[in-house]
C-alpha positions in Angstrom: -23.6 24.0 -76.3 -25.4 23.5 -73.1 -26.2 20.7 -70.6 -29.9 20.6 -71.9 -28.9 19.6 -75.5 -25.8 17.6 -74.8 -27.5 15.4 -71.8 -24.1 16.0 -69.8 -25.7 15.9 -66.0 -23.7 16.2 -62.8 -24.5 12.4 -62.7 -21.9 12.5 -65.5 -19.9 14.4 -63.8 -19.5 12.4 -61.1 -18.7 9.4 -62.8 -15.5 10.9 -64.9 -13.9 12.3 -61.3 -14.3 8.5 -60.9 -13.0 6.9 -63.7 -11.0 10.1 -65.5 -7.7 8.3 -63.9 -8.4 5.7 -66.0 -10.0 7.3 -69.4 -7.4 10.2 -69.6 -4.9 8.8 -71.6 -1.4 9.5 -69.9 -2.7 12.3 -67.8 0.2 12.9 -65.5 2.4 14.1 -69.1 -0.1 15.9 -70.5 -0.8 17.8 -67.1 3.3 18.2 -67.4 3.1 19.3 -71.3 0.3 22.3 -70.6 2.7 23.0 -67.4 5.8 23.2 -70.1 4.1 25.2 -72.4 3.4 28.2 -70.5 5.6 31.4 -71.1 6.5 32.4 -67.5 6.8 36.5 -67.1 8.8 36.2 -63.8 6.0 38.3 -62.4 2.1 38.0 -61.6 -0.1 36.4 -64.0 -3.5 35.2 -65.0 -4.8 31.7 -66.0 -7.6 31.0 -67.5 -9.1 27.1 -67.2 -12.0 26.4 -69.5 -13.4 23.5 -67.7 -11.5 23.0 -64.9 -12.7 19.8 -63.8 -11.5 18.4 -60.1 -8.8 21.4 -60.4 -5.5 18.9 -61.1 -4.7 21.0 -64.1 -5.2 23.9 -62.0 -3.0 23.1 -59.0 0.0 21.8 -60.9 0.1 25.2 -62.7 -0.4 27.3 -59.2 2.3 25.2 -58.0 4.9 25.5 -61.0 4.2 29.2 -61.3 3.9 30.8 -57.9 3.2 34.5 -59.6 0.0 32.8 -61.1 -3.6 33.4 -60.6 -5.8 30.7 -62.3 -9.7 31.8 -62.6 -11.3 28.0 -63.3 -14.7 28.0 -65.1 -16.4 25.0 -65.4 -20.3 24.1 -65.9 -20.7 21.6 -63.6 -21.5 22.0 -59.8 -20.1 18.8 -58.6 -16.4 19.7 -60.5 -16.3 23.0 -58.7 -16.8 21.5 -55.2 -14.5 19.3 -55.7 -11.9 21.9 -57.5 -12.6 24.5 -54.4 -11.7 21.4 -52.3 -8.8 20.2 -54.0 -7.4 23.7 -54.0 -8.1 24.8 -50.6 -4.8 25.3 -50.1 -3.9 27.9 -52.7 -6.0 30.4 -51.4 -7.5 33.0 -53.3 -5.1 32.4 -56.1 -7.8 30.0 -57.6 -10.8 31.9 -58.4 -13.9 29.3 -59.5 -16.6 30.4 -61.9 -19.4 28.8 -63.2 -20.1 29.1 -67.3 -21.4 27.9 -70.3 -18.4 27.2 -72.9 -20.4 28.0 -75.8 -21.8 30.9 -74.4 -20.5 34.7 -74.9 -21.5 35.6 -71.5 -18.5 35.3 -69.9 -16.0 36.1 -73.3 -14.2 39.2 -72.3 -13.9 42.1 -75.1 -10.1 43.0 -74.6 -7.0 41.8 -73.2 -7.2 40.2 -69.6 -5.2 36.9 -69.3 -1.7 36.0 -70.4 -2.3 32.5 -70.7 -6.0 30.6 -71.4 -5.7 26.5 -71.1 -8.4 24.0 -71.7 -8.5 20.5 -71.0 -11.2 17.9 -73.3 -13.7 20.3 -73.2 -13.7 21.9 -76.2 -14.7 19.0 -78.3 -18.3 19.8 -77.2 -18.6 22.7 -79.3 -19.0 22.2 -83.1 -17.0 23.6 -85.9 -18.3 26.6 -85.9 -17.9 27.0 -81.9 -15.0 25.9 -81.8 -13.8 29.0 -84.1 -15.6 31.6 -82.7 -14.0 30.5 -79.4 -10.5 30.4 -80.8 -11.4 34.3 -81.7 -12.1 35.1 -78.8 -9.4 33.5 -76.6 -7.2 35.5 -78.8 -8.8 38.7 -77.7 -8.7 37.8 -74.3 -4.9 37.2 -74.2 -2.1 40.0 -73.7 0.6 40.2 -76.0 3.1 37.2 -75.8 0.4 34.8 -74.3 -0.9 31.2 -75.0 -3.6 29.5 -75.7 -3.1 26.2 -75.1 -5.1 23.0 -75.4 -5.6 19.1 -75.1 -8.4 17.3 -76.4 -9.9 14.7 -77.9 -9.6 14.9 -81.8 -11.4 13.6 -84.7 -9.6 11.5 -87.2 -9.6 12.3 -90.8 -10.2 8.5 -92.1 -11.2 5.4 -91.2 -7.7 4.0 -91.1 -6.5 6.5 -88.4 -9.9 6.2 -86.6 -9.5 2.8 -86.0 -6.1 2.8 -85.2 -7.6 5.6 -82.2 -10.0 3.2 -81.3 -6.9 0.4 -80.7 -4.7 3.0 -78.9 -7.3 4.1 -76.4 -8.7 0.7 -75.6 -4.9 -0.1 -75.0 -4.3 2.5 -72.8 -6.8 2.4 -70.8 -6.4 -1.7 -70.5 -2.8 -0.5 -69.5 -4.0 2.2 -67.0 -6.5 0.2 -65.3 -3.6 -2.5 -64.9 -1.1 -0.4 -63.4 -3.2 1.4 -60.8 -5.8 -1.5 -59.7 -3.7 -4.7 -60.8 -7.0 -5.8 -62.4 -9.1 -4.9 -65.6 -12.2 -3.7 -63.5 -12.0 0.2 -64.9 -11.6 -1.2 -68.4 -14.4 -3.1 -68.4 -16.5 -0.3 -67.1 -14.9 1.8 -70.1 -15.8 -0.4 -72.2 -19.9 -1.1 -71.0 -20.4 3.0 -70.6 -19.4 2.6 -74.3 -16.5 5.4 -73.8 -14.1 5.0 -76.4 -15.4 8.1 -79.0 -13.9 6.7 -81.9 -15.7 2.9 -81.3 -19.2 4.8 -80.4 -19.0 8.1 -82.2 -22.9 8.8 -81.7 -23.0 10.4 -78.7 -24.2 14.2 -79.0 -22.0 15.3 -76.5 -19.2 14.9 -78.1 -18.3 16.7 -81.5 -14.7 16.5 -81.9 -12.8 17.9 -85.0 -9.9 16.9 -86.9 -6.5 18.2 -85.3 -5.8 19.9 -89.3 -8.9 22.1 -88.7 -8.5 23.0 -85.2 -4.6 24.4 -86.3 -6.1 26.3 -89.6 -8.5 27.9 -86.9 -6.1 29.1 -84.8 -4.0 30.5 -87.3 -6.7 32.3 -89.1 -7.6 33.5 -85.5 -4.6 34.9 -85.1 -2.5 33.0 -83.3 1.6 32.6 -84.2 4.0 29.7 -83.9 0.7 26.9 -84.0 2.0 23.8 -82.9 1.0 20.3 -82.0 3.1 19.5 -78.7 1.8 15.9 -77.9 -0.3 13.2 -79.5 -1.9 10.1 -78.2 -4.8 7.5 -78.8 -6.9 10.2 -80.4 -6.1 12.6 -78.1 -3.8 16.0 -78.8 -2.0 18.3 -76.9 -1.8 21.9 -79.4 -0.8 25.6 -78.9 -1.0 28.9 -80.0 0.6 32.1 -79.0 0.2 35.5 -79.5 2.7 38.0 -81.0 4.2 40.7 -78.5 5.5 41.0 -75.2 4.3 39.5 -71.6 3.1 42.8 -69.7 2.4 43.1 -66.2 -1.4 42.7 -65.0 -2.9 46.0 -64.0 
């Protein structure tokens, strides 16, 4: 997948660092669930970020993990200035890249992280992507890493779809409520047409069912496949892989 068949533009982009407080459901928990999930070696690590947005993921795990390095690929221009900004502080422990997610450009051929996140991006690659990058993730990762995930997933009826389209709408109602005491963002969601499971059309966005995405896994590899947190269509899922955490050389 690329921007030129997906339309996604750094016009885009700027408008979810706008409104992503609002359209993530429950962001601060599942920032805290990816944070919770990672094994910590008690001695220097790498990250891996697929899509690392404004950096929020990025900076609560350089902050929880002081032995970490995270190296943050994303494909958008505007949500790498404003990572690199956001991050200042950490120094050269974030390390920014610039990638396409479907390509295999940037897939290494042997072990070189311990842990690889991702954050509603992967829902832009099809089926088929999506396995081929679950194959590779697991290559990437030492021994005893994790791949971990959140995302948007598909539903596997029209019962459970709807009832994602409810939940979402609700939450972001809620959201916009909380931080602006008015319904302002939620009317925006709904005229930009956001909710995914009201307006499934968009080419962008290919989600697959949470069933399929664990069978992947699995028959990439990975161990001990769980689903960690689940929400208004949106999943939090893991994956690790068998052996021990070893130092980075």
């Amino acid at each position: 997948m690329t921007e030129s068949d997906t339309n996604w533009s750094e016009e885009n982009s700027r408008f979810f660092l706008q409104y992503a407080q609002y359209f993530v459901p429950d962001r601060e928990t599942q920032i805290r669930t990816l944070c919770s999930l990672v094994p910590d070696p008690g001695q220097p690590f790498r990250i891996l970020e697929l899509a690392c947005g404004a950096g929020l993921l990025a900076g609560a795990l350089l902050e929880r993990f002081p032995n970490s390095t995270v190296h943050g690929f994303d494909g958008s221009h505007e949500m790498l200035q404003t990572a690199r900004q956001h991050l200042h502080p950490f120094g050269d422990r974030f390390l920014p890249g610039k990638f396409d997610l479907a390509s295999r450009e940037w897939r290494k051929t042997e072990p070189f992280y311990q842990v690889v996140v991702s954050s509603l991006a992967i829902h832009h690659l099809d089926n088929a992507g999506k396995a081929a990058l679950f194959r590779d993730v697991f290559t990437m990762l030492f021994p005893g890493g994790a791949f971990l995930v959140a995302d948007i997933i598909w539903p596997s009826g029209p019962q459970s779809q709807n009832y994602a389209a409810e939940m979402y709408d609700e939450a972001v109602r809620r959201r916009a409520e909380e931080i602006d005491g008015n319904l302002s963002a939620f009317d925006r969601f709904r005229s930009e047409q956001w909710n995914i499971f009201r307006y499934p059309d968009d080419p962008i966005d290919q989600p697959s069912t949470l069933f399929d995405q664990l069978k992947w896994l699995e028959a990439a590899g990975f161990q001990q496949v769980d689903v960690c947190w689940l929400r208004a269509g949106h999943a939090i899922f893991a994956g690790y892989k068998e052996g021990n955490f070893p130092q980075p050389q």
